[in-house]
C-alpha positions in Angstrom: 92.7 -167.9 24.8 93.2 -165.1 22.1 91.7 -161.8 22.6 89.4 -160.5 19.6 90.9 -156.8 20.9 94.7 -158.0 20.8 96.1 -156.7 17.9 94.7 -152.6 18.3 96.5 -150.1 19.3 96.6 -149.1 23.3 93.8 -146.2 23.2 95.4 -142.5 24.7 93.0 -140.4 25.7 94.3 -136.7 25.7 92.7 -135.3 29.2 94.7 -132.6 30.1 94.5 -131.5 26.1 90.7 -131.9 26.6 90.3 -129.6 30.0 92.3 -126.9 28.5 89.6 -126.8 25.4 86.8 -126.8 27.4 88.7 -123.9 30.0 89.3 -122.2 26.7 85.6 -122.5 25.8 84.5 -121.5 28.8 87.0 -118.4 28.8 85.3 -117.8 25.3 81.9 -117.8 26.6 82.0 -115.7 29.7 83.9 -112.8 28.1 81.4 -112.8 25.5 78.6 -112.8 27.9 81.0 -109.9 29.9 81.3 -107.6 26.8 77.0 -108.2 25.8 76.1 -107.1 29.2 79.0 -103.8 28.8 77.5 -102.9 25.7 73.6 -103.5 26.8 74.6 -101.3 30.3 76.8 -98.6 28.1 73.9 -98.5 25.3 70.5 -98.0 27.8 72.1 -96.0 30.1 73.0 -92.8 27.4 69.1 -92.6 27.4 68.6 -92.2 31.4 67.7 -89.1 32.5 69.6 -86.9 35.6 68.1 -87.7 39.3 67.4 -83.9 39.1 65.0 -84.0 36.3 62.9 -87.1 37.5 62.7 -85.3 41.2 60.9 -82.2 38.9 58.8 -84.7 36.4 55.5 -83.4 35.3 53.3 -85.8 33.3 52.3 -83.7 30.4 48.3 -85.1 30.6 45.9 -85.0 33.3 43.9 -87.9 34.4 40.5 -87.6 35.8 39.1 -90.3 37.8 35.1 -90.2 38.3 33.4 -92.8 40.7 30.0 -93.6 40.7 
């Protein structure tokens, strides 16, 4: 009996070609993830002010609380 699938070619599937894109992906991914978080930490933390300064903080307004 004749197989209908005789005549194709013998399928390779390239796996070692095909974990070494998805490493490279990967690689890819997490230093971009690596370099948004650097420049998110270097960016907010220019704006922080010294321990010094928050140990002397002064609100500028008052609030006044009445109860009834």
């Amino acid at each position: 009996m004749k197989s209908l699938y005789q005549h194709l070619p013998a399928v390779e599937i390239g796996g070692r070609k095909l974990v070494g894109h998805v490493l490279f992906g990967l690689l890819i991914l997490i230093s971009a993830a690596v370099g948004a978080a650097s420049g998110l930490l270097l960016v907010y933390s220019t704006d922080l002010p010294q321990v010094e300064q928050l140990e002397r903080y002064r609100p500028s307004s008052v609030t006044e609380l009445y109860d009834g």
